[in-house]
C-alpha positions in Angstrom: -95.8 233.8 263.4 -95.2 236.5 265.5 -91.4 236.6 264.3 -92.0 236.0 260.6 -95.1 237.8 259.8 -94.2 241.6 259.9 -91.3 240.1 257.2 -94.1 238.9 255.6 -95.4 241.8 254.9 -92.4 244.0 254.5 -91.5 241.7 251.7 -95.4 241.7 250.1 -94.9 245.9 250.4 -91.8 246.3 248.9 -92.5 243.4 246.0 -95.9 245.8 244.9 -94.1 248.9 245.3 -91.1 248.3 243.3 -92.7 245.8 241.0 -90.2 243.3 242.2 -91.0 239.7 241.6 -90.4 237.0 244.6 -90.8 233.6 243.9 -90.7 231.0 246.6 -89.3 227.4 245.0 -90.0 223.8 246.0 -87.0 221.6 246.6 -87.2 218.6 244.1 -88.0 215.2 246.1 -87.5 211.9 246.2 -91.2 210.5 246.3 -91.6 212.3 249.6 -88.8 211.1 251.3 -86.4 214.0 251.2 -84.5 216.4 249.2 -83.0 214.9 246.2 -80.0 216.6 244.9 -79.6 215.1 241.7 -81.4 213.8 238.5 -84.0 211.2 239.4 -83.1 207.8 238.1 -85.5 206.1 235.6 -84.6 202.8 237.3 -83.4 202.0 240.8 -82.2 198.3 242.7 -80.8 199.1 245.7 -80.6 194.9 246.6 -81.8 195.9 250.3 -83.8 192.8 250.4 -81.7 190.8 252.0 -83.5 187.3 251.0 -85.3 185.4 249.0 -85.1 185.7 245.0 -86.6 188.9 244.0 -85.0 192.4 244.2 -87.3 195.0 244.3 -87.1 197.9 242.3 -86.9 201.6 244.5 -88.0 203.5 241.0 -89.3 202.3 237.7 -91.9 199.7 239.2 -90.0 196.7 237.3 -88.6 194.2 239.6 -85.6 192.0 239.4 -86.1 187.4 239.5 -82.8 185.9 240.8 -81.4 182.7 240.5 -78.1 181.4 242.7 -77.5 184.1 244.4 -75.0 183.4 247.5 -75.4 184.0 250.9 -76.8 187.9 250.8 -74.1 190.1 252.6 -75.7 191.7 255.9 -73.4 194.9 256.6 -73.8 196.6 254.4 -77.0 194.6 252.5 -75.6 193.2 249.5 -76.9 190.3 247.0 -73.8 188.1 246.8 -72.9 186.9 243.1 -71.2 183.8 243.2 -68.7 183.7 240.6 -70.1 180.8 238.5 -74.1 180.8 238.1 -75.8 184.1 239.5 -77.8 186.0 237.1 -80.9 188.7 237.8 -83.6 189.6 234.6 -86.2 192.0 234.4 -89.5 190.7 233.6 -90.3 193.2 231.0 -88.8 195.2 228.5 -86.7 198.6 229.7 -84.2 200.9 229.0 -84.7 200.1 225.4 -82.2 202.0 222.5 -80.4 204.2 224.9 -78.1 206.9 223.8 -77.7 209.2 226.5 -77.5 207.3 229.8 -76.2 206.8 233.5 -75.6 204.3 235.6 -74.5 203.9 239.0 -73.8 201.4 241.7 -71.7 200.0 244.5 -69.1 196.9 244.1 -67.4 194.7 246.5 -65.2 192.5 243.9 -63.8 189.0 245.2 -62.3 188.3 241.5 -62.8 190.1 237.9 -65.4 187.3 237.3 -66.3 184.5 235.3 -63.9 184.2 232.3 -62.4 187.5 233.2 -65.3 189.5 232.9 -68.1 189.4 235.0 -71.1 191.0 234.0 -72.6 193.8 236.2 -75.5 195.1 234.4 -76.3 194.7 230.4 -78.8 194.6 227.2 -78.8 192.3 225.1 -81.3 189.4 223.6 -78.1 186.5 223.0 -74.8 186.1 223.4 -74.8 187.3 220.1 -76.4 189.9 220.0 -75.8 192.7 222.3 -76.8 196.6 223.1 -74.5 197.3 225.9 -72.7 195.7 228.6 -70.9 196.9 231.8 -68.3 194.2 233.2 -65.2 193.6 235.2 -62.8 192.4 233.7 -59.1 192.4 232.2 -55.8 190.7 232.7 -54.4 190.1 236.0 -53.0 193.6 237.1 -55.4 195.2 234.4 -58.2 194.7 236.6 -61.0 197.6 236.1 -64.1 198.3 234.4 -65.6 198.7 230.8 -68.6 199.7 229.3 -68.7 197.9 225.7 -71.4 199.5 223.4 -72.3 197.4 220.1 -73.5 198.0 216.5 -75.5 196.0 214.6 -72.5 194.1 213.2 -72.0 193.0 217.1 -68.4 195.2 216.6 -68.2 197.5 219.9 -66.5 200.4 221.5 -65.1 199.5 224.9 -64.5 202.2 227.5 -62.5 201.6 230.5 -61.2 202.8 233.6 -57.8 202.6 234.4 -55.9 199.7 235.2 -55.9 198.4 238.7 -58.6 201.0 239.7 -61.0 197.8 240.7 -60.2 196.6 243.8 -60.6 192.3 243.7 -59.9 191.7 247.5 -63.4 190.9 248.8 -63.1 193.8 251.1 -63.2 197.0 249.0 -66.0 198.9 248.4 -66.6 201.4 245.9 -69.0 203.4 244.0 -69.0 203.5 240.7 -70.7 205.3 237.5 -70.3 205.2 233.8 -71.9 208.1 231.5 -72.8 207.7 228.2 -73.6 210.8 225.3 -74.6 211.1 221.9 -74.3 207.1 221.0 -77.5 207.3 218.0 -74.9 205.3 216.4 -71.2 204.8 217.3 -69.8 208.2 217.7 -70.5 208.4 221.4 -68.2 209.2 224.3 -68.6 207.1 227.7 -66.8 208.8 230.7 -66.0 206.4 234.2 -66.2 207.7 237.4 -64.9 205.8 241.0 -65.8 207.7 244.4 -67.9 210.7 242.6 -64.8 211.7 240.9 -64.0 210.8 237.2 -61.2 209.0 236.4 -59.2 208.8 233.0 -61.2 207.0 230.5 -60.2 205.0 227.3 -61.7 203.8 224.3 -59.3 200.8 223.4 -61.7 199.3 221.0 -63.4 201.9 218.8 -65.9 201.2 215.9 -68.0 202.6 213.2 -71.8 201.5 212.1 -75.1 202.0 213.5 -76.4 201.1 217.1 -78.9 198.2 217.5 -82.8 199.0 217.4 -82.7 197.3 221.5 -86.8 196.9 221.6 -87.6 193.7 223.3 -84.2 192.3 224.3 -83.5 191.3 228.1 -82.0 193.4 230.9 -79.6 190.5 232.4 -78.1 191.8 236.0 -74.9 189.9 236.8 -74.4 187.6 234.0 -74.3 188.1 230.1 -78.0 187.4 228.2 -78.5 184.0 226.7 -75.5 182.2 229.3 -74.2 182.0 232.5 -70.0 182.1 231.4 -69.8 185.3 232.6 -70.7 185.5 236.3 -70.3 188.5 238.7 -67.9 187.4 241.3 -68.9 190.4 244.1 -71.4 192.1 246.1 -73.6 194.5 244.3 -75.8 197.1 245.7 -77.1 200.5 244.9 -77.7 199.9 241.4 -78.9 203.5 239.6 -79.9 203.7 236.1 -80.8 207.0 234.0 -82.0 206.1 230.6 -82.5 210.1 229.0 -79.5 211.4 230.4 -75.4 211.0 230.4 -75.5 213.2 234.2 -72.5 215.9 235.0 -69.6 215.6 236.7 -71.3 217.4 239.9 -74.1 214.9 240.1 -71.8 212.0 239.8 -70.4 213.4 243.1 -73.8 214.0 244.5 -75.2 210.5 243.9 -71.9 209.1 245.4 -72.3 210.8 248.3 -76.0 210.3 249.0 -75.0 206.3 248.4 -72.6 205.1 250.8 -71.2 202.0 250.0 -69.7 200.5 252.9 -66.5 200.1 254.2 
């Protein structure tokens, strides 16, 4: 005090004298845990549990009930999906009719998955009937990942990251993110990003029509809704979701760095 105080009051002086206005701000947080220098998500898994069949949600109070998974990884804490039957659901409706959104999370890929496209995250209420999706997938040396977003006709726009940008060794890590903007109906734009930095993006499957009214169908972690032909084959951690907000380029980077994968 002794330091600080007479600053204190120089700065209280000067403010009233010259009419100058001060304002002292308050670092946004994390629920008390630290400085958080980016968006807060709506929804948050980080699959830290390391057991048993529930994955607790960090943010958004809604838990995740697993069935099959493998063996959970232990460095880093992963929930192993194996390829054939894993799946994860909410157990109540969220991130209903989305159209700006974010989501982020860490992948350790053994193969593009079940049938060539393993599903990471998606919303949907059959196989049939679909919101969005985000999957691995592709040919062999096409391997990447896509973001398919459907209209009522179940027609879809697919958004990609390049070719060979996913790693299926069962040793790479990575952290990815997909953003999403003005989809009301089909004229969005989706932009992938690998590491915090975005990478070229393509639409190979573009439609017209009107997006899906979403209310009441199933969030479905690691496997499509309404089957289990299209299995995650990797470790998944760190899985981020904004449901108001398609996030900048700089927080990409930010949330990247504050989640490091593994190596």
């Amino acid at each position: 005090m002794k330091v600080f105080a007479p600053i204190l009051v120089f700065l209280l002086v000067a403010s009233l004298a010259g009419q100058t206005t001060i304002m002292f701000t308050k670092g946004r947080t994390d629920g008390g845990s630290g400085i958080t220098p980016y968006p807060t998500p709506s929804n948050q898994w980080d699959f830290s549990d390391g057991s048993g069949s529930t994955i607790t949600a960090q943010i958004g109070g809604v838990n995740l009930t697993c069935t099959n998974l493998g063996t959970w990884a232990s460095s880093p804490i992963a929930a192993d999906f194996n390829g054939t039957t894993s799946e994860c659901t909410s157990a109540s409706t969220i991130l209903d009719n989305l159209t700006a959104w974010s989501i982020s999370f860490c992948l350790q890929a053994d193969t593009r998955g079940e049938n060539n496209a393993g599903v990471v995250i998606t919303k949907g209420s059959s196989t049939t009937v679909n919101d969005w999706r985000i999957e691995t997938g592709g040919s062999s040396g096409n391997e990447r990942l896509q973001n398919l977003v459907f209209n009522t006709s179940e027609a879809f726009d697919r958004w990609h990251s390049p070719a060979t940008s996913l790693a299926v060794d069962g040793t790479t890590w990575a952290h990815w993110a997909v953003t999403c903007t003005a989809y009301t109906n089909m004229a969005g734009t989706c932009t992938w990003y690998k590491n915090g930095s975005a990478v070229t993006t393509a639409n190979d499957n573009s439609t017209t029509g009107s997006r899906r009214d979403s209310t009441g169908y199933t969030v479905r972690v690691g496997n499509r809704v309404g089957a289990t032909d299209r299995t995650l084959d990797a470790r998944l951690r760190k899985l981020k979701v904004w449901a108001t907000q398609a996030l900048s380029a700089g927080d990409v980077a930010l949330v990247a760095a504050a989640d490091p994968c593994g190596t």
